[in-house]
N, C-alpha and C positions, 0 to 999 in steps of 0.2 A: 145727677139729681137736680143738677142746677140750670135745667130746662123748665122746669115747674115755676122757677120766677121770673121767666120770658114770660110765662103763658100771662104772667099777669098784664102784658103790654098786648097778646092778642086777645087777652078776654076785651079787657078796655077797648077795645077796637070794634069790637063788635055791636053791632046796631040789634040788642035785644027785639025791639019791634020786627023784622028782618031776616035775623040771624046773617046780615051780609060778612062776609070776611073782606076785612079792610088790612089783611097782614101781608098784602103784596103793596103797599108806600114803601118808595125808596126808603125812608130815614123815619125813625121816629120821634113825636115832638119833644121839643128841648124842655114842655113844661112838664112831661113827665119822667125826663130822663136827668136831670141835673143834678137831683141827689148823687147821681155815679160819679159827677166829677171831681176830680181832687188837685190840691197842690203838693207836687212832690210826693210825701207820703202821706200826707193829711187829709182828711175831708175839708169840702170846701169851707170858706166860716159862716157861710151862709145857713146849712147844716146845725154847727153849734148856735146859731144864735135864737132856730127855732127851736132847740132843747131847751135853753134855758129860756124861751118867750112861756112854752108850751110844749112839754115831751108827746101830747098827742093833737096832732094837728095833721085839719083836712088839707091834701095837697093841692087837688083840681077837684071838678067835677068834669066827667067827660064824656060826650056821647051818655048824659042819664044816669055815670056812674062816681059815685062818693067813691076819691080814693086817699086813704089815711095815712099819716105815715107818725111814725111812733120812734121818739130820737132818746129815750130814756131807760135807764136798766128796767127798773121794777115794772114799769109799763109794758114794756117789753117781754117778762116774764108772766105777765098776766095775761098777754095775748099768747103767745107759744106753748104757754103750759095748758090753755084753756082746751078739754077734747072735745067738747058736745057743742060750743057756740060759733065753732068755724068749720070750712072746709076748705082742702087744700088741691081736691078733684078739680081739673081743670077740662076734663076731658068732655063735656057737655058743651062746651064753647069756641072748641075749633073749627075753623072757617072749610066748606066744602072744600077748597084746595089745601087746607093742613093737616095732619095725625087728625081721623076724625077717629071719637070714642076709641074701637077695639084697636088702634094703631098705635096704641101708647101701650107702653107697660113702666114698671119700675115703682119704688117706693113713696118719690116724690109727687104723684099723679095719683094717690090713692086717700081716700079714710077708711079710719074702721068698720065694719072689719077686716077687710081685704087686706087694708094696710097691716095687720096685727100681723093676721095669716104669713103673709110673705119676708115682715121683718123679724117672725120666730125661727126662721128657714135661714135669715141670713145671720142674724146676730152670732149664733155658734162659731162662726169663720170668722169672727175679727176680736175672739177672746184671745187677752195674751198669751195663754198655752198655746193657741193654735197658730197666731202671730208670730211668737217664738221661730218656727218654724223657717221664717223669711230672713230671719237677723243674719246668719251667714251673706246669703244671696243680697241683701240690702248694703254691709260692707263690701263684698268682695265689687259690687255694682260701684260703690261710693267710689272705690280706690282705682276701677277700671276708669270710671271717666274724668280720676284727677289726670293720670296719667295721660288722657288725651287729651285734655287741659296742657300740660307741661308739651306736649307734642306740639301742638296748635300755637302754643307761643313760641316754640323754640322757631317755627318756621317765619313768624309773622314777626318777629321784632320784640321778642317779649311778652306780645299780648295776644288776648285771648277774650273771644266772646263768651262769657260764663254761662247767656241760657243757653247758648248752640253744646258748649261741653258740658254743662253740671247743674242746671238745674232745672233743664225739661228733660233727658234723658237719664237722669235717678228716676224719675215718681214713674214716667214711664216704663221705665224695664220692669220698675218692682210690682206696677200693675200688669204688666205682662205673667211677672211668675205669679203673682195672686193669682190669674184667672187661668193661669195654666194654657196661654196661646204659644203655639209651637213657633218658631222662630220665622219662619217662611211666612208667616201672616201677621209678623211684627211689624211690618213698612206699611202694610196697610192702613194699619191702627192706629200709626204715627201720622198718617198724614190726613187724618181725619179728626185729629184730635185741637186744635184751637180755634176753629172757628167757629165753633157751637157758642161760644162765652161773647160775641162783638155784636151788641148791637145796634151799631154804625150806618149800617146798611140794611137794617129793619128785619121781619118777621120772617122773609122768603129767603131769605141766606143762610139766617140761624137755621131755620127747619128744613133746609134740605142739607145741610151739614148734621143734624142729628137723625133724618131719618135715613143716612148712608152709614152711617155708625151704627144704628139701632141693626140698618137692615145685616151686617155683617155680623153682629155678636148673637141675633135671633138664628142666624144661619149658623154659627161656631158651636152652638148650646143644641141644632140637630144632630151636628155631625160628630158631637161627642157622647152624644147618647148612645151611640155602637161603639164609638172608642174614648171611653173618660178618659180626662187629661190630669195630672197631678196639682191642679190650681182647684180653685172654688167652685169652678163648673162643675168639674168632674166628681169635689169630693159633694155636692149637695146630690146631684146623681145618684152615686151609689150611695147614700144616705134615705136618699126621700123616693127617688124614682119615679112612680106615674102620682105623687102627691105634688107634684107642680109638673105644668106643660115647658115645651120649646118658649111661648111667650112669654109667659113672666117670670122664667128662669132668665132668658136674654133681656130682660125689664131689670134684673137684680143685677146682671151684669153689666147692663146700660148705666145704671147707677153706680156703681164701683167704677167705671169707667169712668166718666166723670167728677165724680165728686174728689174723687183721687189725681187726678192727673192737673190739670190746672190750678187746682189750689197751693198743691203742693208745689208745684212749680214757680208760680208766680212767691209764694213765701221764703223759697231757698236763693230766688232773682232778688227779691226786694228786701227780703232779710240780711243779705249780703252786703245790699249797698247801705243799710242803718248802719251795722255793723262795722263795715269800714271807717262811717265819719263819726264813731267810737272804739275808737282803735284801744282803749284799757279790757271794752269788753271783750271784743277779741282777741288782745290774747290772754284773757282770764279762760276762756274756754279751754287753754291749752294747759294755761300753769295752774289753774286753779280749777279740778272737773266738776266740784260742785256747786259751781257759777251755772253750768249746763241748762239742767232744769227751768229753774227762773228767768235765764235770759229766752227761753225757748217760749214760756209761758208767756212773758212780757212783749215779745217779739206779735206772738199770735193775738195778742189784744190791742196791742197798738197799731198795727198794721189790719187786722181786721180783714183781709182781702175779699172775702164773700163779703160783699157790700149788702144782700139785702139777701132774710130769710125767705122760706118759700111764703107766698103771698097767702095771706087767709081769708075766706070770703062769708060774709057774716050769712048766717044761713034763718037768724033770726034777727029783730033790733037788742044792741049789746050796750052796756053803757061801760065805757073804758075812763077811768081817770077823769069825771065826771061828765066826759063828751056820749052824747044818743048818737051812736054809728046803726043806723037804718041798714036792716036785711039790704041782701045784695049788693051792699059797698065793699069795698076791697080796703084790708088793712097790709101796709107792708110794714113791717120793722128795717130799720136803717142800722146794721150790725156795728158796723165801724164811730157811728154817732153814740151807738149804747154804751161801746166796750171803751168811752173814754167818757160817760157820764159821771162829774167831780161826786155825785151822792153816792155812786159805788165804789168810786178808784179812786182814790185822793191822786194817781199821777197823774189822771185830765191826758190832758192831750202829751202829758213828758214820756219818754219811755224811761222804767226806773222797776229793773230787775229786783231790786231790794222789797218793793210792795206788790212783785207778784203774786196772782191768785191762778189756781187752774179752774174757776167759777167762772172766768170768762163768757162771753156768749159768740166766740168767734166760729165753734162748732153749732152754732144754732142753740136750740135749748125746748125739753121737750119730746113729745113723741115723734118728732121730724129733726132731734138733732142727729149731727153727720155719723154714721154708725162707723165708719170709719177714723174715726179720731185717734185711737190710738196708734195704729199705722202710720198716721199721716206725722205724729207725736215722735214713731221713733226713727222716722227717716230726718227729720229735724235734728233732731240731738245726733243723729251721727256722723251726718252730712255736715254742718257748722263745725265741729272740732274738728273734721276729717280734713276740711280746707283751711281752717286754722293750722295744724301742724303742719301740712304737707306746705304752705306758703302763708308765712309770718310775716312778709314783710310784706304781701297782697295790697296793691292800690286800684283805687278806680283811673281809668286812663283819658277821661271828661270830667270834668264838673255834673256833682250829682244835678244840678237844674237843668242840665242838657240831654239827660238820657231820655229816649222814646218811652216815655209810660204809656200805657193803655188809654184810650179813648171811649169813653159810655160804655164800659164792660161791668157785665155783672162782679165778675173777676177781675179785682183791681191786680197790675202787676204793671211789667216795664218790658219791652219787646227787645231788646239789648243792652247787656251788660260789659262792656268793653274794661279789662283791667290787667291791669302792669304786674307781672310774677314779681320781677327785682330778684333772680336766682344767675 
């Protein structure tokens, strides 16, 4: 899903008079991309200081286009929650060499109706009944790749890369058995899955990393339409059958794709490293399991890692928080700025399990929050205790200010977690 807030960097690029596509620049500019940077785990302070100057404020103008950015909860929720004064269709504005119109599918690239349509079709699959389902397969996955955790250290000195063992391979198996891809077309999937989220190297990287994604899950959603698989393809298949095509069947899986796999990753990477330089909460997880919850909840609001919602584009003049946002400007919400706004959270920028809320906005908020949140929910809660027990005395094997974190990603996280068993 979290291609839809790229687009908002190649709408911006586009020469409305024109329609030229400017999404082949190497890099794109730092004055539109600096909200993504952070220190450590915090957004920059530059961030905070325009919540509290002004939670709605214009960032640039560029190429002709007003673009907003919204660093406050309630602001926040008044743009998200709003259905008739935005849109989130992005598909009118890519450039002749990108997804032109019909090349997109998925939930995030759509409004109503379209969008209703498609998210009545998905929602049934990520009810907890049906979720239930996974809860075996998601431990037995947890305690498979502690195990080659403890492997990978016994060889290396103790230590062990945590995203290479535990926390980009959970989110991804468990979105493998969600979608029900047969194991033979697991490498594929893996190796197409992080580079969609960097946008370091601009609009032609991103997008040909998601339309080789895209084009493999549109081809997995033909070939199971003669052979359904025991995941979501297959059960929406025999569910709905010719009431959705190959296309926006593999749009609904493009999205489960995504919105699953790097978030969750990046939160069990950089969940780990808070966790560690609060070592009571850690092992409260273990002595104490209904600490669980709230550190989980407080984890996903402080950390915040989807840095910015999907972008909404004023389709009339709106007036937000007493700002005249003129048709055709682009509002983005800055996630991580909201979900530590002092008027909603008294912990600000502390992490403090004791005042959490699961009102957060770290799932978005709205008829484009993440429909997968509770998935993503209970691979959290079980993955955090499950490397608590199995390794209580877990340290980091750097100092947290030297780890590789992410550079200008939508998805904030850390490229290696290097840490000490002590078993």
């Amino acid at each position: 899903m979290l291609e839809a807030v790229k687009g908002v960097v190649r709408r911006s690029l586009l020469s409305r008079a024109g329609g030229i596509d400017l999404t082949q620049l190497d890099k794109v500019p730092d004055r539109l991309t600096w909200p993504l940077d952070r220190v450590v785990a915090d957004p920059v302070p530059r961030v905070g200081e325009m919540r509290d100057k002004d939670p709605v404020a214009r960032l640039i103008t560029f190429l002709g286009m007003d673009i907003w950015l919204v660093t406050g909860d309630a602001e926040a929720r008044t743009v998200l929650g709003d259905l008739t004064s935005y849109s989130t269709d992005i598909r009118p504005y890519y450039g002749k060499s990108g997804a032109a119109g019909g090349d997109i599918g998925g939930l995030g690239f759509t409004d109503p109706p379209e969008h209703t349509r498609l998210r009545k079709l998905l929602t049934p699959e990520f009810t907890m009944r049906r979720l239930a389902r996974l809860k075996p397969a998601i431990d037995r996955i947890i305690e498979t790749q502690l195990d080659e955790t403890e492997r990978v250290a016994a060889a290396n000195d103790g230590i062990a890369d945590l995203v290479q063992t535990f926390a980009f391979p959970i989110p991804f198996l468990v979105i493998c058995e969600l979608l029900g891809l047969r194991d033979e077309d697991r490498e594929i999937v893996r190796k197409l899955g992080s580079a969609r989220f960097d946008v370091t190297h601009g609009g032609q990287a991103v997008m040909g990393a998601v339309g080789a994604s895209r084009e493999f899950l549109f081809a997995e959603c033909a070939r199971q339409r003669t052979e359904p698989g025991p995941g979501l393809i297959g059960q929406i298949i025999r569910e709905h059958g010719d009431e959705i095509d190959d296309f926006d069947l593999g749009g609904l899986a493009d999205g489960a794709f995504t919105g699953g796999l790097e978030t969750s990753a990046s939160m069990l990477a950089l969940g780990t490293v808070v966790l560690l330089n609060n070592p009571d909460l850690y092992a409260g997880l273990v002595t104490d399991p209904v600490t669980v919850t709230p550190v989980v909840e407080d984890l996903l609001r402080h950390l915040s890692v989807v840095q910015v919602a999907f972008p909404r584009f004023a389709k009339a003049d709106v007036t937000v928080a007493g700002h005249r946002i003129k048709k055709g400007s682009c509002v983005l919400v800055h996630l991580p700025a909201t979900d530590r706004d002092p008027r909603a959270y008294p912990a600000g920028d502390a992490l403090d399990p004791s005042r959490a809320t699961a009102s957060h906005l770290a799932f978005g908020y709205g008829f484009h929050r993440c429909v997968g949140a509770e998935l993503a929910r209970m691979e959290l809660k079980a993955a955090y205790p499950a490397l608590a027990r199995r390794f209580p005395d877990l340290s980091l094997a750097v100092p947290t200010e030297d780890l590789p974190y992410h550079a200008k990603s939508i998805v904030y996280g850390v490229e290696s977690v290097p840490v000490r068993l002590h078993r």
